[in-house]
LUMTOR-748065 format. One line per field, with one value per residue: residue in one letter; chain; x, y, z of N, C-alpha, C in turn. Coordinates in steps of 0.1 Angstrom, whole numbers, m for minus. Layout:
N
type = [A_...]
mol = [A_...]
n.X = [X_...]
n.Y = [Y_...]
n.Z = [Z_...]
ca.X = [X_...]
ca.Y = [Y_...]
ca.Z = [Z_...]
c.X = [X_...]
c.Y = [Y_...]
c.Z = [Z_...]
***
This chain:
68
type = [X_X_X_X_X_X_X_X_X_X_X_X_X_X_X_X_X_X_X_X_X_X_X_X_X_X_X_X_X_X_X_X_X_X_X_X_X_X_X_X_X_X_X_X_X_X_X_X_X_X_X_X_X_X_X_X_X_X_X_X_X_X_X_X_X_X_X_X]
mol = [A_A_A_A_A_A_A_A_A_A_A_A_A_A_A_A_A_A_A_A_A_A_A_A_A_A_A_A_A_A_A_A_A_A_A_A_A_A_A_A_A_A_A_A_A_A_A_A_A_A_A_A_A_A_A_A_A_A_A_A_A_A_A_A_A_A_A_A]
n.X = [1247_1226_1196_1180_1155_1144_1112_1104_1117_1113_1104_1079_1086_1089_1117_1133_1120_1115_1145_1150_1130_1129_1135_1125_1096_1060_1040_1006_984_999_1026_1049_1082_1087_1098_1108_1126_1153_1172_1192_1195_1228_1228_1214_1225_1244_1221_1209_1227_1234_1211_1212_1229_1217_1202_1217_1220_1197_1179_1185_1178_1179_1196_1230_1233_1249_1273_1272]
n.Y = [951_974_982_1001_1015_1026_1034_1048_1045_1015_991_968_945_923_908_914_898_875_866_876_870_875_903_915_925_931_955_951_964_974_964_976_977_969_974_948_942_962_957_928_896_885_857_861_880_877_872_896_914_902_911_935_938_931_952_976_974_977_998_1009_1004_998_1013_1015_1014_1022_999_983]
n.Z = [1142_1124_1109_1082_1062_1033_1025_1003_983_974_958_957_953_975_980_998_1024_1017_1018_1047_1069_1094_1094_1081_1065_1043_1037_1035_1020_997_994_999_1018_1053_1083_1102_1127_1138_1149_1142_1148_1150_1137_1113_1097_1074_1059_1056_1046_1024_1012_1012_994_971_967_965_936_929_941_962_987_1008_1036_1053_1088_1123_1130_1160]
ca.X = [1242_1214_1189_1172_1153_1138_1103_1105_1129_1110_1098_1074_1097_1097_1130_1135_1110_1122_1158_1151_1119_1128_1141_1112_1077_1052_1026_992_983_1008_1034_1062_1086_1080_1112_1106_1141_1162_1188_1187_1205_1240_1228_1206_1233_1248_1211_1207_1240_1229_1200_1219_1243_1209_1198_1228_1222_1185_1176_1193_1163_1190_1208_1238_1235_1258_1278_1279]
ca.Y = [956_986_980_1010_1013_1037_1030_1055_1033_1001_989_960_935_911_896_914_892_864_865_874_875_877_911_927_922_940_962_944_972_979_958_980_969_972_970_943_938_972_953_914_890_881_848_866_892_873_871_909_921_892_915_950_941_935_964_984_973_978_1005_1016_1005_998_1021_1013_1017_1024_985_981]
ca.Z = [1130_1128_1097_1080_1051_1024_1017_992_973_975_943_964_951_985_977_1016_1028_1012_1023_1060_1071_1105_1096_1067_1060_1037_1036_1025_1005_989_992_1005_1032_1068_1094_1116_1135_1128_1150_1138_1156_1140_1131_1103_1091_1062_1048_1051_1039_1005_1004_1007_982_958_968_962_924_925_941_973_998_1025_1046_1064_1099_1129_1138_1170]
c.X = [1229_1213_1182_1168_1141_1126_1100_1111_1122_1098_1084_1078_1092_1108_1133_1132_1116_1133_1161_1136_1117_1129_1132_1098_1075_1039_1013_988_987_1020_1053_1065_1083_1097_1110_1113_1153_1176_1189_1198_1215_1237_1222_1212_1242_1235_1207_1218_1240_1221_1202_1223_1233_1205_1203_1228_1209_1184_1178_1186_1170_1196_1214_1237_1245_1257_1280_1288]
c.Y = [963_984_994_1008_1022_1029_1035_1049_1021_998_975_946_921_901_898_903_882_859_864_881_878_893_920_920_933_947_955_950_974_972_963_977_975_966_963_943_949_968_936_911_883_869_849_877_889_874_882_919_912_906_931_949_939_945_974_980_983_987_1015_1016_1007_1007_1016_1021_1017_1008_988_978]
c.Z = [1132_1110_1098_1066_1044_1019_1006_982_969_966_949_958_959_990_994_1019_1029_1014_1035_1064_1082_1105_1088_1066_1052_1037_1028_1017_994_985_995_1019_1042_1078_1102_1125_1134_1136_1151_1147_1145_1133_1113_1097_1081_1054_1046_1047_1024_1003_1001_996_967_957_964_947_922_927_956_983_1013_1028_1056_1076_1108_1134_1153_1176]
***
């Protein structure tokens, strides 16, 4: 799995965060995400395909990347 993600898009929410923290952080300023892991280990790819599929309501933060 290959993580990408629009800070442009990113309302500073942290639900990311919150779901896989292994995989997002935020900006202290601001509170927009930060890519920690753009290729997470499969153990952690059910909790960021949860947090795509919010995203894909909210506000399209995620981009699908190329599966390996």
């Amino acid at each position: 799995m290959k993580v990408n993600v629009d800070q442009g898009r990113c309302c500073g929410a942290g639900q990311c965060v919150l779901i896989a923290p292994e995989v997002f952080d935020q900006r202290d300023d601001d509170g927009i995400v930060t890519l920690l892991e753009p290729s997470p280990a499969a153990d952690v790819h059910a909790a960021v395909r949860g947090q795509e599929d919010a995203d894909q309501q909210e506000n399209q933060l995620l981009r699908p990347g190329p599966v390996p």
